[in-house]
C-alpha positions in Angstrom: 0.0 0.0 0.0 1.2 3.4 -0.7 1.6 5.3 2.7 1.7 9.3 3.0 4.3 11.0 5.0 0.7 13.0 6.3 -3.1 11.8 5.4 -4.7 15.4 5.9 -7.5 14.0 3.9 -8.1 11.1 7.0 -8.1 14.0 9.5 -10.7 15.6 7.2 -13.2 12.7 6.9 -13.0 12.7 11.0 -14.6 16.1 11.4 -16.0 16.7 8.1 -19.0 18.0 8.9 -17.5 20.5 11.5 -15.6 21.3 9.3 -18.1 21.8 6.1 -20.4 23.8 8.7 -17.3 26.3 9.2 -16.4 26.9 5.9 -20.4 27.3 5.1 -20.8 30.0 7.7 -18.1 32.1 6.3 -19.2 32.0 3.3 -23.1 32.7 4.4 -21.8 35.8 6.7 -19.2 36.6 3.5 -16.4 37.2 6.6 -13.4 36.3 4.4 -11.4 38.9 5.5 -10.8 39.7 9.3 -14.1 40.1 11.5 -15.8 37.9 13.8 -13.9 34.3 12.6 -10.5 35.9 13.3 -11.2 37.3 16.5 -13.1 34.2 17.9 -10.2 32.1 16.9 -7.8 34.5 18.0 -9.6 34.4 22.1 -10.1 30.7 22.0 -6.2 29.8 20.6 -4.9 32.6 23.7 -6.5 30.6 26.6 -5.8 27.1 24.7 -2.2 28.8 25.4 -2.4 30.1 28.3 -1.7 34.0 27.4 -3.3 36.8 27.4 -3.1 37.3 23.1 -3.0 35.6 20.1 -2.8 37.8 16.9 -4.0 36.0 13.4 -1.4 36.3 11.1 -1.0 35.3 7.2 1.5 33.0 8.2 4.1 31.1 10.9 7.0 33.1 8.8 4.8 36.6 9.1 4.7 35.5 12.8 8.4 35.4 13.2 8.9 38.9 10.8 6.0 40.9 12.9 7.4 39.7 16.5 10.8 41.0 15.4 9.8 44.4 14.1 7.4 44.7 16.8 9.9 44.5 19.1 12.0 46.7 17.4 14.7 44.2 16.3 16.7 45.7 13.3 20.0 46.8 11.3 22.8 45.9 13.8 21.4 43.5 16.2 21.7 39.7 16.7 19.2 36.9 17.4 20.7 33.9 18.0 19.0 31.1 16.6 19.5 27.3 15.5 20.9 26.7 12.0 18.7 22.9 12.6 15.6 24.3 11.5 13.1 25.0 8.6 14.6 28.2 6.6 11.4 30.8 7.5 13.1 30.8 11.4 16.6 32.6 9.9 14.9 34.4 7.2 12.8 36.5 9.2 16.0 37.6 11.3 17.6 38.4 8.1 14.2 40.6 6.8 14.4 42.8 9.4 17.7 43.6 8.8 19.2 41.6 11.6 21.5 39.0 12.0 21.4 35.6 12.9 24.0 33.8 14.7 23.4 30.8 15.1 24.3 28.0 18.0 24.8 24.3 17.8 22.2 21.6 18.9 21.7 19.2 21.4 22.0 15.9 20.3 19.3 14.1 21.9 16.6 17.0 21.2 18.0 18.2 18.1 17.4 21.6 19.4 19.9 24.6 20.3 22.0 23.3 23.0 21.4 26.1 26.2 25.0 25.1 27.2 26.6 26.6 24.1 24.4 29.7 24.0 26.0 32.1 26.5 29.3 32.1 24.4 27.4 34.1 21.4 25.7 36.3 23.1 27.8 39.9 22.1 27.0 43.3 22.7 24.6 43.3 19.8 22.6 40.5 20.7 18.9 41.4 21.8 17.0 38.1 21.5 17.1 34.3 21.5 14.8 32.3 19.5 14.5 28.4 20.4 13.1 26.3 17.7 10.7 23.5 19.3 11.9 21.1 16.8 9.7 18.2 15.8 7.1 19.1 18.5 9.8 18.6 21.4 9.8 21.9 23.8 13.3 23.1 23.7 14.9 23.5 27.0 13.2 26.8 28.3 14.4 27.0 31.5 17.7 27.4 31.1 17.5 29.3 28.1 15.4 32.4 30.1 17.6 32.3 32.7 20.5 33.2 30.3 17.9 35.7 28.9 17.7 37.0 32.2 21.1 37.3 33.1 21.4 39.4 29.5 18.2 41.0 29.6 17.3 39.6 26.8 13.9 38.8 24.8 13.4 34.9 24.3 10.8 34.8 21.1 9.9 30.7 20.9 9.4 29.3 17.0 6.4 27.5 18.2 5.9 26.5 14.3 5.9 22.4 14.9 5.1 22.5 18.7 0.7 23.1 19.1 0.3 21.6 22.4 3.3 20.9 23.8 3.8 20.8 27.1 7.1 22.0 29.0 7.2 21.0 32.9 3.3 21.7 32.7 3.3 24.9 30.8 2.1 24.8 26.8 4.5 26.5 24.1 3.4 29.6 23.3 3.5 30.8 27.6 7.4 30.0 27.6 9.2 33.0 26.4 8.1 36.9 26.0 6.2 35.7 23.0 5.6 33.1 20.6 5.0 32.4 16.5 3.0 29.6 15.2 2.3 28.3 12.2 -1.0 26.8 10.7 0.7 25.5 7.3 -1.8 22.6 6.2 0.2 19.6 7.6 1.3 21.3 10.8 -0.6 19.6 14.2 -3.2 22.3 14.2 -3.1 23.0 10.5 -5.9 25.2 8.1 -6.3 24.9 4.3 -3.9 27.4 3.2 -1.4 29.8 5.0 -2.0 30.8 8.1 -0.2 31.7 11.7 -0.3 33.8 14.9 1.2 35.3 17.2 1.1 35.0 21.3 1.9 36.8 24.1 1.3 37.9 27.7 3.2 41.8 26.2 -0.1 43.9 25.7 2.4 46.5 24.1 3.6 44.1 21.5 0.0 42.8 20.7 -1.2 45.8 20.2 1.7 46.8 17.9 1.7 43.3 15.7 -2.2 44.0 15.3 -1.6 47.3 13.5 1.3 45.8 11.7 -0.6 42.9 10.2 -2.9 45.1 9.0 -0.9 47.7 7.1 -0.1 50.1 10.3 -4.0 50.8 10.3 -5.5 52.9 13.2 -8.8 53.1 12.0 -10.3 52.7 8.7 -8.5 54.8 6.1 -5.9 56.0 9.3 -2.3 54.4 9.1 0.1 55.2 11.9 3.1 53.4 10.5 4.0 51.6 7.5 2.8 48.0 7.4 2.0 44.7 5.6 -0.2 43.0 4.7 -0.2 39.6 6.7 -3.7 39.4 7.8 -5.6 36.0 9.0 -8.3 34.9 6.6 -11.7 34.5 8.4 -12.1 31.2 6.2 -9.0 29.8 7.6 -9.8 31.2 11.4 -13.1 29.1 10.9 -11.5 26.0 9.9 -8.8 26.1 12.9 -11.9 27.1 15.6 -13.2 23.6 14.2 -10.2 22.2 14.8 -8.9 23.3 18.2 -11.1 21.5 20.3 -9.7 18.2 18.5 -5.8 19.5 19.2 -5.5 17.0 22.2 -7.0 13.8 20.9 -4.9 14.2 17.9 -2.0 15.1 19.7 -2.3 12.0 21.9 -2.7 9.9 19.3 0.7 10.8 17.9 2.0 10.3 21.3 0.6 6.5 20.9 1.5 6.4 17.6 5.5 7.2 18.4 5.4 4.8 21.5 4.2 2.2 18.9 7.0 3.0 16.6 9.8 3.1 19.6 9.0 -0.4 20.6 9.0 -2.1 16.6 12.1 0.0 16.1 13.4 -1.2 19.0 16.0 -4.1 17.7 16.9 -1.9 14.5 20.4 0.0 14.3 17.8 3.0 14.5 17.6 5.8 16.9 14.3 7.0 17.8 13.0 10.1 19.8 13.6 10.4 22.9 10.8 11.2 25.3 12.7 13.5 28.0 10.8 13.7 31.5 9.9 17.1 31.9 8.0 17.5 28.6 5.4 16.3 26.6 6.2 16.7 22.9 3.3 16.2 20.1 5.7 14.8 17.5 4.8 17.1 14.5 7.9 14.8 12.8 8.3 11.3 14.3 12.4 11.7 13.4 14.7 8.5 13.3 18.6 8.1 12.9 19.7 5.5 10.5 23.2 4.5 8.9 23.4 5.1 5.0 19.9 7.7 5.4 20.0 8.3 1.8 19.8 4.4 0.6 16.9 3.7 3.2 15.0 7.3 1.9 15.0 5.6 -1.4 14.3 1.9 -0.5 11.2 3.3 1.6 10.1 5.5 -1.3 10.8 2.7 -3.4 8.1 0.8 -0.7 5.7 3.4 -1.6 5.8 4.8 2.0 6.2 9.2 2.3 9.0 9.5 4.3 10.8 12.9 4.2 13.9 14.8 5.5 13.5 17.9 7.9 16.2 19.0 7.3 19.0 18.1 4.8 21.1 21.6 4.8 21.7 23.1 8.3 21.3 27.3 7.4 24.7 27.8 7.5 25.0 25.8 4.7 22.4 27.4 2.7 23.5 29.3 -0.2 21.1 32.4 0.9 23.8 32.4 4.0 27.2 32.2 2.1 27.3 36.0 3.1 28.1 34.7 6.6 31.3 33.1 5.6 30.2 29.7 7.8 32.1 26.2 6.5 31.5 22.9 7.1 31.9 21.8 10.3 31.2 25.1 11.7 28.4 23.1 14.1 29.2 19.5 13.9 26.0 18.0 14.9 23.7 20.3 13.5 25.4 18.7 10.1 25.8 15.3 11.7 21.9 15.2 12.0 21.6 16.7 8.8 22.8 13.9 7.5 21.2 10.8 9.2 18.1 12.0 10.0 14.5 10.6 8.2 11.3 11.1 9.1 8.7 8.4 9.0 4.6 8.6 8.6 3.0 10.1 11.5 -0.2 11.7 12.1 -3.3 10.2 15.0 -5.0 8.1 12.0 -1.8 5.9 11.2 -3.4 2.8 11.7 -1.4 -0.5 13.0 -1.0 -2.3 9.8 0.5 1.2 8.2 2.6 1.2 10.9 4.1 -2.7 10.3 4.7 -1.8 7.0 6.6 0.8 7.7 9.0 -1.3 9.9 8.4 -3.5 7.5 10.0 -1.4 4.8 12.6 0.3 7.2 13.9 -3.2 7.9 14.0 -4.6 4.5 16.0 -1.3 3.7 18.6 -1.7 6.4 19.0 -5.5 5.3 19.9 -3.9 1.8 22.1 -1.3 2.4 24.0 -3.5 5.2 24.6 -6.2 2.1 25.3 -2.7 0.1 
């Protein structure tokens, strides 16, 4: 059978007429733009958070742009960052004329490793943004205390993480604010573009709201130059649906990469670790296997969607060459780069999709070990 790296149409069929009604209402109110969707999303995705605010943006990359002009990040300053992560996280720093230095990972989490981030910090430095990888919190603690000691703004990339829980606290209340994505695939995902921004900063709210929105006071009154990253009310319909389903779902990824973990178990494959003090949603379920590139193929071969997030660290991207970074500038970042896979994963994988998987994964190793 062929297997999809993500079955968005399975999630569909499972709500589908919550889903139909929303999209029904929009168009029988004609609130496509803004309006009464937006701002019901926008209070009901703030207290699934646990913040005061949540600001409908166009997307998890607008997210990432507004936060940074909003807090007034520029020409000249640094936000340190991890070069293991989808390309929107740098390129915001770089839009608003910032720079982003970047800090090796953790192996274990794959995210930016706290213990190397106090030796970038420099005088330009005015934020940090963890990346919550693959729906695994990074570790927050430690990173707001060095924010602390620096007085520095933490901004989380919440992008992959709906949900998650760190030390019983959900991404999105960790930092001074946080930027989500609602890209179709993601864990709470609409049916086009979409993201927000949250926060407990009234100040910042406020400010993102007008910046969305083209800098507007009123009407036809602009106070500042802005953009145009609004929220559309169809696709703040379509995630109101689908909130209230964010924790079944969520759990059943949690089952699903338990299930994995134990038929992986006897493989020379390393699977995701489940660290004590959070509770990740697995957006990615994201194994480690030798010769990655043979097994990619052999499962593709299978018929089974497995991807790579992500085969070139941001260092290594050509858009970065300006930032003079080699190879082996942050060993593991590239190490994972180059081992990691990941497999199907979303709550309606069923058992037998999951055995053929393994099933495949095996067959692959076999192969490339003869190889």
């Amino acid at each position: 059978m062929t297997i999809p790296l993500v079955d968005l149409k399975a999630q569909y069929h499972s709500i589908q007429d919550e889903i139909d009604a929303a999209i029904r209402r929009v168009i029988d109110n004609t609130a496509f733009i803004m309006g009464r969707e937006v701002a019901a999303f926008e209070e009901a995705f703030a207290d699934y958070c646990g913040v005061r605010h949540a600001v409908g943006v166009s997307s998890g990359t607008g997210a990432l742009f507004l936060t940074l002009l909003g807090y007034g990040i520029g020409p000249g300053d640094e936000v340190i960052t991890t070069p293991f992560t989808f390309f929107a996280t740098g390129e915001a720093i770089s839009q608003v004329g910032a720079r982003p230095v970047f800090v090796d990972i953790d192996p274990v989490t794959y995210n930016i490793d706290p213990a190397r981030i106090e030796a970038a910090i420099t005088p330009h430095t005015r934020a940090i943004m963890p990346v919550h990888l693959y729906g695994q919190p990074a570790a927050m603690e430690e990173i707001n205390e060095i924010a602390r000691r620096h007085d520095l703004l933490v901004i989380e990339d919440a992008a992959q993480a709906h949900g998650s829980l760190y030390r019983g606290r959900r991404a999105g209340s960790l930092g001074h604010a946080a930027c989500f994505s609602f890209y179709p695939s993601k864990n709470l995902g609409c049916y086009g573009d979409g993201g927000a921004v949250v926060t407990d900063d009234d100040e910042l709210a406020d400010r993102v709201r007008r910046l969305r929105d083209h800098g507007r006071i009123n009407k036809y009154e602009h106070g500042e130059l802005g953009y145009g990253h609004r929220l559309d009310g169809m696709q703040a319909a379509i995630l109101s649906a689908k909130l209230p389903h964010l924790d079944e779902w969520n759990e059943g990824r949690r089952d699903r990469a338990a299930r994995y973990a134990r038929l992986l178990a006897d493989m020379p494959v390393v699977t995701p670790e489940h660290l004590p003090d959070t509770t990740p949603v697995y957006h990615c379920y994201v194994v480690r296997v030798p010769d990655r590139d043979r097994v990619l193929q052999a499962l593709k071969e299978a018929g089974i969607g497995a991807g790579v997030h992500y085969p070139i660290p941001l260092h290594l991207q050509p858009a970065y060459r300006f930032l003079e970074l080699e190879e082996g500038s942050f060993p593991v970042a590239e190490r994972m780069a180059r081992e990691v896979i990941s497999l199907p994963m979303y709550a309606e994988l069923s058992d037998e999709q999951q055995d053929e998987v393994v099933a495949a994964i095996q067959a692959a190793l076999e192969q490339t070990a003869v190889a």
